[in-house]
Backbone as a chain_set.jsonl record, in Angstrom:
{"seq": "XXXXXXXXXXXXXXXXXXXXXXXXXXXXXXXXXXXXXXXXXXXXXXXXXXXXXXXXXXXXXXXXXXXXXXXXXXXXXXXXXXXXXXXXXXXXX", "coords": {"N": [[162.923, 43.053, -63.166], [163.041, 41.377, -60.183], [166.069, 39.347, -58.702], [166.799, 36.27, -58.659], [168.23, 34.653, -57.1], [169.306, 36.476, -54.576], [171.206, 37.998, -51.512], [170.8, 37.237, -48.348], [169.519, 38.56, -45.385], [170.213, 38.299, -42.275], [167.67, 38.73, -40.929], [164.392, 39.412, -42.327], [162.969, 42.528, -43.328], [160.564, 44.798, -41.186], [158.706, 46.475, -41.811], [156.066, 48.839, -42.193], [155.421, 49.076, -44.841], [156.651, 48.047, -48.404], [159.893, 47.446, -48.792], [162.89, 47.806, -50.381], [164.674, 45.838, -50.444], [162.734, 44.16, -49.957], [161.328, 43.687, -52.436], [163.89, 43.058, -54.059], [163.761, 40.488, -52.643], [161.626, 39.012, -54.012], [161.449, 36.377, -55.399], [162.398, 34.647, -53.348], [160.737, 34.879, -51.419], [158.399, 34.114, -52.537], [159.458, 31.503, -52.881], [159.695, 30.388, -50.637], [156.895, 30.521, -49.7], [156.35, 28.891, -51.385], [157.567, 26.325, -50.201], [156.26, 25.95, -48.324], [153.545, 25.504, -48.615], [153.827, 23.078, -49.442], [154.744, 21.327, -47.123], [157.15, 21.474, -46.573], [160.504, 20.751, -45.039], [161.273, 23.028, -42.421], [164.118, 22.987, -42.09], [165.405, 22.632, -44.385], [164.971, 24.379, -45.856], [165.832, 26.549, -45.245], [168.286, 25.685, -45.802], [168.556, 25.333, -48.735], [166.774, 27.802, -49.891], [167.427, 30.137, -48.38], [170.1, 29.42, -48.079], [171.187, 29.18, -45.507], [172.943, 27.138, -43.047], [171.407, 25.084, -40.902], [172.666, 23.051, -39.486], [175.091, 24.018, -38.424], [174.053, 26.503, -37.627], [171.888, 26.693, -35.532], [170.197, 28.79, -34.239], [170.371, 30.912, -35.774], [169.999, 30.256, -38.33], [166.913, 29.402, -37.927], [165.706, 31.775, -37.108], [166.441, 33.255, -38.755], [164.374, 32.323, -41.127], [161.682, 31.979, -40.129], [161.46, 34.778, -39.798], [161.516, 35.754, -42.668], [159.707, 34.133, -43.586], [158.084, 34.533, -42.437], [157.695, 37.448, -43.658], [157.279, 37.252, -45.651], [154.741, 36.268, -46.265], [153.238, 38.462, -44.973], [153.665, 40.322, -47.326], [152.149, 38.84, -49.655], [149.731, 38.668, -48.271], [149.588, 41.924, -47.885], [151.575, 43.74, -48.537], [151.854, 43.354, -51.358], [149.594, 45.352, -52.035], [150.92, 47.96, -52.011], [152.979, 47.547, -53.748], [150.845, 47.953, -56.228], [150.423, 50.09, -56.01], [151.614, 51.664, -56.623], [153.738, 50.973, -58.458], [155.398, 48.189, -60.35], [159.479, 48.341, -59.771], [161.208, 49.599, -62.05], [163.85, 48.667, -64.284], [166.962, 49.913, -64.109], [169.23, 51.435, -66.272]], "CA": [[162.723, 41.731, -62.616], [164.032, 40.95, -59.188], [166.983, 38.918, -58.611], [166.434, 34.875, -58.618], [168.643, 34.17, -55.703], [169.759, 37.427, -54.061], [171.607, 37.293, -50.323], [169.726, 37.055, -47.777], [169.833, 39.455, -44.242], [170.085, 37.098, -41.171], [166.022, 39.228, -40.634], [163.775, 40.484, -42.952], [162.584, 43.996, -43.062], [159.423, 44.797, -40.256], [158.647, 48.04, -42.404], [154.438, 48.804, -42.63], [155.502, 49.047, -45.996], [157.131, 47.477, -49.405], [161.088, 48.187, -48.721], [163.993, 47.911, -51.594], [164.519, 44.675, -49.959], [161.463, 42.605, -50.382], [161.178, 43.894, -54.069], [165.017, 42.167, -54.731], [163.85, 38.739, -52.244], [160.385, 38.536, -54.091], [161.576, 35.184, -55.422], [162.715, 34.215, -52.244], [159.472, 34.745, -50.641], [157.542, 32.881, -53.35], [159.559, 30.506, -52.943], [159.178, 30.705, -49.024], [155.545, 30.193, -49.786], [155.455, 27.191, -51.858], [158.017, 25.693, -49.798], [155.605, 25.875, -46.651], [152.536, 24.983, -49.301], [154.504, 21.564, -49.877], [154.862, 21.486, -45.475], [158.649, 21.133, -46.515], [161.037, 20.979, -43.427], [162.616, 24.161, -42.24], [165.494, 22.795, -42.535], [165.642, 22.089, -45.449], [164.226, 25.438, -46.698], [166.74, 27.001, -44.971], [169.29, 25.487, -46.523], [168.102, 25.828, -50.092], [166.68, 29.394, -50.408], [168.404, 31.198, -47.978], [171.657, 29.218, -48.055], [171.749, 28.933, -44.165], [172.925, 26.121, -42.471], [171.17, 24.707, -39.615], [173.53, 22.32, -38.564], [175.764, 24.582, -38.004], [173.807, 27.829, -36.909], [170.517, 26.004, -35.761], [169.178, 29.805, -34.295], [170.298, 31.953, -36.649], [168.944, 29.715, -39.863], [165.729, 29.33, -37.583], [165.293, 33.291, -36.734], [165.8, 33.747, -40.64], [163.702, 31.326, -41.912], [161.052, 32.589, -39.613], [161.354, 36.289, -40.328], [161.788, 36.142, -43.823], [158.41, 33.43, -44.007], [156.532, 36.143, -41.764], [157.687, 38.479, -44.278], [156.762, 36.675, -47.284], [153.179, 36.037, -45.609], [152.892, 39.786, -44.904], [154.009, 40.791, -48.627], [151.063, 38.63, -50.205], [148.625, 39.439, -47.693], [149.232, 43.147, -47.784], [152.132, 44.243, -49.124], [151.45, 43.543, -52.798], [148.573, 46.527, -52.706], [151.911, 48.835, -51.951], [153.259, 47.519, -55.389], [149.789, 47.871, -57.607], [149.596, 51.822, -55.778], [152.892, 52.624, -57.256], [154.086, 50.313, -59.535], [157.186, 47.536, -60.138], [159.87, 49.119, -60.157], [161.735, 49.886, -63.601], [165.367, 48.55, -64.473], [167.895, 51.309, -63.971], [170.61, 50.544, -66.709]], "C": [[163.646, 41.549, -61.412], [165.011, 39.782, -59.292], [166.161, 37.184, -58.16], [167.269, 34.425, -56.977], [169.448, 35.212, -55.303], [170.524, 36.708, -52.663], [171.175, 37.638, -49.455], [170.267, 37.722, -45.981], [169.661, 38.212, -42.969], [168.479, 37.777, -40.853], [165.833, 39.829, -41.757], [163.422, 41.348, -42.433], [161.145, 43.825, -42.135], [158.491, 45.885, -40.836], [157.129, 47.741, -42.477], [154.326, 48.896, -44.261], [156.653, 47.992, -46.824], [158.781, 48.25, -49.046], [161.637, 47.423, -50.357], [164.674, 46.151, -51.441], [163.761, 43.452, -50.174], [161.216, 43.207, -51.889], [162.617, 43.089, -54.481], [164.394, 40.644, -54.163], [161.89, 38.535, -52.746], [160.564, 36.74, -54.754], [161.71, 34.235, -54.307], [161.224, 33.96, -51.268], [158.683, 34.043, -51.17], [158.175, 31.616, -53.293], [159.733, 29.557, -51.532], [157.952, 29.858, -49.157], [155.354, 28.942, -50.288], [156.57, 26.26, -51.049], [156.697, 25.16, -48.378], [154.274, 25.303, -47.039], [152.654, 23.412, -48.945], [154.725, 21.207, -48.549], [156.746, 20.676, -45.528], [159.93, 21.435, -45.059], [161.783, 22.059, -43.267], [163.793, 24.587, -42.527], [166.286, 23.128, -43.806], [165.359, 23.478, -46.779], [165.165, 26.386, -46.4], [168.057, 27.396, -45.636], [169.655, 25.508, -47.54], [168.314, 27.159, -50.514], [167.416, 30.14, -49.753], [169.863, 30.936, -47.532], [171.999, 29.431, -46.106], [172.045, 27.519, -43.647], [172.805, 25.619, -40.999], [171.75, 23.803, -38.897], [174.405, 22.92, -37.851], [175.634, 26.062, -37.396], [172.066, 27.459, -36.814], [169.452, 27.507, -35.75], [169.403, 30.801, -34.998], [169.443, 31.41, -38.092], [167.302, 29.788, -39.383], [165.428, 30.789, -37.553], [164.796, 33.666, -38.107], [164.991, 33.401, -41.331], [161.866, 32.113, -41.265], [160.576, 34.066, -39.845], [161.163, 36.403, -41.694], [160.224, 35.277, -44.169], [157.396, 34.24, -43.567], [156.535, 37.158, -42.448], [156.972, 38.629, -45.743], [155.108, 36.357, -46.988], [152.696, 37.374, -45.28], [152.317, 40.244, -46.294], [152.741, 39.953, -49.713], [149.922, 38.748, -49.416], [148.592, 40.977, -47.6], [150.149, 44.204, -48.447], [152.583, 44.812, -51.159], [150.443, 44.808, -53.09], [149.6, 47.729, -52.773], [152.169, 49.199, -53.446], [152.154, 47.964, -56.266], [150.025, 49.749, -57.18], [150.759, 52.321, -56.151], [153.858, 51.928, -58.795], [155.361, 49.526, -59.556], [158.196, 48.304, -60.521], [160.683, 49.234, -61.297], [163.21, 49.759, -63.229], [165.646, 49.945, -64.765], [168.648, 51.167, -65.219], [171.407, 51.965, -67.06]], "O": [[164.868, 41.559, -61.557], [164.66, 39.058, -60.224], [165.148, 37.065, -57.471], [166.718, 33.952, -55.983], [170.602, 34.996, -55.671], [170.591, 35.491, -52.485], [170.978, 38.845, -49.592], [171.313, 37.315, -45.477], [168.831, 37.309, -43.068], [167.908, 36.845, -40.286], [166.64, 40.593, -42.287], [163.386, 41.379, -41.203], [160.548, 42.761, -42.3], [157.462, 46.122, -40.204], [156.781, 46.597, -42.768], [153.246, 48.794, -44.844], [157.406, 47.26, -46.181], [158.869, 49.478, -49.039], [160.984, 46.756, -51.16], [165.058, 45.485, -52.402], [164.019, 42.279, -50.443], [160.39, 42.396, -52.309], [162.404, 42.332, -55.429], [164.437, 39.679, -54.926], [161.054, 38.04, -51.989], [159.668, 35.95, -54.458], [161.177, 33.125, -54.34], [160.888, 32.973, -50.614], [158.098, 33.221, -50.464], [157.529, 30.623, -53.627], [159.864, 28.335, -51.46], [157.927, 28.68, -48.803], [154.552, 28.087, -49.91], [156.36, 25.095, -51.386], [156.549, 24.092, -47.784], [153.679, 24.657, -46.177], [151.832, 22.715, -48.35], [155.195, 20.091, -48.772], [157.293, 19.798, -44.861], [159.923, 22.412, -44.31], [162.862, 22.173, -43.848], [164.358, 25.611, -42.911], [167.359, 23.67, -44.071], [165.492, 23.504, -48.003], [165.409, 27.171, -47.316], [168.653, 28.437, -45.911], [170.856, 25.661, -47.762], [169.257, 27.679, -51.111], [168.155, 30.903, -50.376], [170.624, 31.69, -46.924], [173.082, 29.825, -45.674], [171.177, 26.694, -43.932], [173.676, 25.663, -40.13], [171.445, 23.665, -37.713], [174.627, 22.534, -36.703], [176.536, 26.715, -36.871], [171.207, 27.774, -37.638], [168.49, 27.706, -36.493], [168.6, 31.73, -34.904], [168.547, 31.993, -38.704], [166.456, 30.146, -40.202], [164.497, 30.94, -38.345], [163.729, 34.073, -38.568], [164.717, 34.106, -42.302], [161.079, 32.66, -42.037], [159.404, 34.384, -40.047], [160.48, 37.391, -41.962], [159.549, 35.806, -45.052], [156.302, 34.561, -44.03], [155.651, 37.988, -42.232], [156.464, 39.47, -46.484], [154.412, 36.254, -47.999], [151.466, 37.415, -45.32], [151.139, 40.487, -46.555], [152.437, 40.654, -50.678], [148.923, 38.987, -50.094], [147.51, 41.418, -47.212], [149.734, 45.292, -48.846], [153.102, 45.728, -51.798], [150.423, 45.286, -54.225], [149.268, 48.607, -53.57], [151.926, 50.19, -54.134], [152.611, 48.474, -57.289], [149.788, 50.591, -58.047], [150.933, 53.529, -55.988], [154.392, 52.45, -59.773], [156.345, 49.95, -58.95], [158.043, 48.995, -61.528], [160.821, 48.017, -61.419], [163.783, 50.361, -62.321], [165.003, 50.817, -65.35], [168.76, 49.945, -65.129], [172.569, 51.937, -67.465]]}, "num_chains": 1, "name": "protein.A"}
């Protein structure tokens, strides 16, 4: 099971594929998604899931917020067939 609130890269990954990355921020991205469902303010989404603060770093919270929503919009349009062609991946312990 991926991580509920992992920490978050000032960019997501650009990869044509599923990285090690978007398998730990799959919460993050779902929760990307229903934030943007709900037309919740940037800001505000920012400041929540990925713990940035736009008052105080308006283009870095915006770049991230951006990248990481284009990433999370990738990852259910195309990146999920990655996961079914190999499988989730299995706790290590």
């Amino acid at each position: 099971m991926p991580p509920r609130d992992p920490k978050v890269a000032d960019l997501a990954p650009s990869e044509p594929t599923l990285t090690s990355y978007d398998e730990q921020h799959a919460v993050t991205y779902m929760r990307l998604l229903d934030a943007e469902a709900d037309n919740a303010d940037w800001r505000e989404v920012a400041r929540i899931v990925l713990h940035l603060d736009p008052a105080l770093q308006p283009d870095r919270a915006r770049r991230s917020f951006e990248s990481h929503l284009a990433r999370a919009k990738w990852a259910a349009r195309h990146g999920y067939r990655h996961l079914l062609q190999r499988g989730w991946p299995k706790d290590e312990k």
